[in-house]
C-alpha positions in Angstrom: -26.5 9.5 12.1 -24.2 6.8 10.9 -20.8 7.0 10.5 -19.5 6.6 7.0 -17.5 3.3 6.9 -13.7 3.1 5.9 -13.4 1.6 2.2 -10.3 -0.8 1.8 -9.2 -1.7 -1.8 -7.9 -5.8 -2.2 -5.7 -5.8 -5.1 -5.2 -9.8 -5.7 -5.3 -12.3 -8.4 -6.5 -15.1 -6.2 -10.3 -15.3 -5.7 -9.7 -17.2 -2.9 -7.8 -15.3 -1.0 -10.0 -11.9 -2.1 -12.7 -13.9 -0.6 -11.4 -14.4 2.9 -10.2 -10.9 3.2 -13.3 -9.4 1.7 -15.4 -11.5 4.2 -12.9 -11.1 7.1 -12.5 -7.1 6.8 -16.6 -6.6 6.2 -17.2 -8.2 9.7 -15.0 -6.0 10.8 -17.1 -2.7 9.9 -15.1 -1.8 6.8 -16.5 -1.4 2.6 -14.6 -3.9 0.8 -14.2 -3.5 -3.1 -12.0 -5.6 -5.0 -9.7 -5.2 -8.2 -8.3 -8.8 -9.8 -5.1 -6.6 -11.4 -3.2 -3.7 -11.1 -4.7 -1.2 -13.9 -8.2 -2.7 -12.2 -7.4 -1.5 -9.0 -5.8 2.3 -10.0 -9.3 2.8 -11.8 -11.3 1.6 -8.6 -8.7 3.9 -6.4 -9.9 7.2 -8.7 -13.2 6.2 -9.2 -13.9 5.0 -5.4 -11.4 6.3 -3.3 -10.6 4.5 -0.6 -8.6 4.9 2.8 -6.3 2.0 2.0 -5.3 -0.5 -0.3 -4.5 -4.1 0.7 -2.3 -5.6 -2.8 -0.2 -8.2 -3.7 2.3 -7.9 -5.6 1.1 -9.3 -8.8 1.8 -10.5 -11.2 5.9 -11.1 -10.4 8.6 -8.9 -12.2 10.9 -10.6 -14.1 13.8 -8.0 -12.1 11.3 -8.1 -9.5 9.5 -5.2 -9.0 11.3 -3.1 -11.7 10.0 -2.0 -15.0 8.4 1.1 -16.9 5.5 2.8 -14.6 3.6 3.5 -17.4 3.5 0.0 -18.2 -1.0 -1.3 -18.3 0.3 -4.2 -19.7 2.0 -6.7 -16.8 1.6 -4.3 -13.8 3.1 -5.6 -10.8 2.8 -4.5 -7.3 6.0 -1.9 -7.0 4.7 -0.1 -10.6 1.1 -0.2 -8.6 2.4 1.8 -5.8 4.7 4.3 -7.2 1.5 5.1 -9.7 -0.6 5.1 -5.8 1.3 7.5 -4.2 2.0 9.6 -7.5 -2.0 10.1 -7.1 -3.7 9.0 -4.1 -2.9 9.5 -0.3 -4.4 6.0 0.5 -2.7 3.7 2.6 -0.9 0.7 1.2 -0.3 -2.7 2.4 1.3 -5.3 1.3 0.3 -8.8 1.4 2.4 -11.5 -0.3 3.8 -14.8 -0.4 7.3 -13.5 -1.3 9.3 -13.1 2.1 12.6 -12.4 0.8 14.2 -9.2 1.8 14.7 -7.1 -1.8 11.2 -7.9 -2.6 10.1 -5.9 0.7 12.4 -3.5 0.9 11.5 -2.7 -3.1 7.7 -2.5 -1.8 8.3 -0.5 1.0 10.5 1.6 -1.1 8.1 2.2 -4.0 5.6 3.2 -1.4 4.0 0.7 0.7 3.6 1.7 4.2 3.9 -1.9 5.8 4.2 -5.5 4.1 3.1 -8.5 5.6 4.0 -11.8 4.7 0.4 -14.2 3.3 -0.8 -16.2 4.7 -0.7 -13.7 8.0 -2.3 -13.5 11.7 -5.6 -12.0 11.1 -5.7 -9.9 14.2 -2.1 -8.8 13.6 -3.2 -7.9 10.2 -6.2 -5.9 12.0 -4.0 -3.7 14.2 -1.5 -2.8 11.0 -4.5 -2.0 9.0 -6.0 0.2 12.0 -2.1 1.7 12.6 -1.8 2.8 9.0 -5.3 4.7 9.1 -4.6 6.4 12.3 -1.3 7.8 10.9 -2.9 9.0 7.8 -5.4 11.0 9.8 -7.9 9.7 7.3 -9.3 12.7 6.3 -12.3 12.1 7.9 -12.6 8.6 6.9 -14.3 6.4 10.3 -13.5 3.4 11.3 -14.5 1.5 14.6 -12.3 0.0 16.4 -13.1 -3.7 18.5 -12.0 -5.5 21.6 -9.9 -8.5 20.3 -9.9 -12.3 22.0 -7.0 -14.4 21.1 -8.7 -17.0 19.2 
């Protein structure tokens, strides 16, 4: 019998980037589905459910990362994850360009559970993802876990 794979959610703008990840984190034995915007990727989180959600935090507040939850319109990442954890026990990642401190101290504040700074190490990014999912106990959710080579 096979093991039902863990479904990550990529909640980015860039294609690009998507791409990579997508192709990256399906090697790695995980569903991959994909949202280009926040109110995108809240409907693919009800609808699909997944284990954890991998989002940038588009598109950038003008307060940075302030603003009306309720707000469809210009979503950004913070307003994403408050609306996450007001429904969903997923795990959330962060993965952005922005490396000042507010901005992740806002994330982790709003709900994130780590925040990593893009472009990042992808085996480092591995082990947070893996960390994250072991702490949430994943309500049955399996993912396999791999011998790693420094490349």
């Amino acid at each position: 019998m096979r093991s039902k794979m863990t479904t990550v959610l990529l909640v980015n703008h860039e294609e690009e980037t998507v791409a990579w990840l997508k192709n990256y984190l399906e090697a790695e034995c995980f569903r991959v589905i994909a949202a280009g915007d926040g109110p995108t990727g809240l409907e693919l989180v009800w609808r699909e459910r997944p284990a954890l959600v991998l989002l940038d935090l588009m598109p950038p507040a003008p307060a940075g990362c302030a603003g009306d939850d309720d707000s469809w319109e210009e979503m950004d990442g913070c307003q994403f994850l408050r609306r996450l954890r007001r429904e969903s026990r997923a795990g959330a990642i962060v993965l952005s360009c922005r490396d000042d401190d507010a901005i992740k101290l806002a994330a982790l504040e709003s709900g994130a559970d780590d925040y990593m700074t893009w472009p990042c190490n992808r085996v480092e990014l591995l082990a947070r993802i893996h960390a994250v999912l072991r702490r949430l106990g994943n309500g049955g959710h399996a993912y396999q876990r791999k011998e790693y080579q420094p490349s």
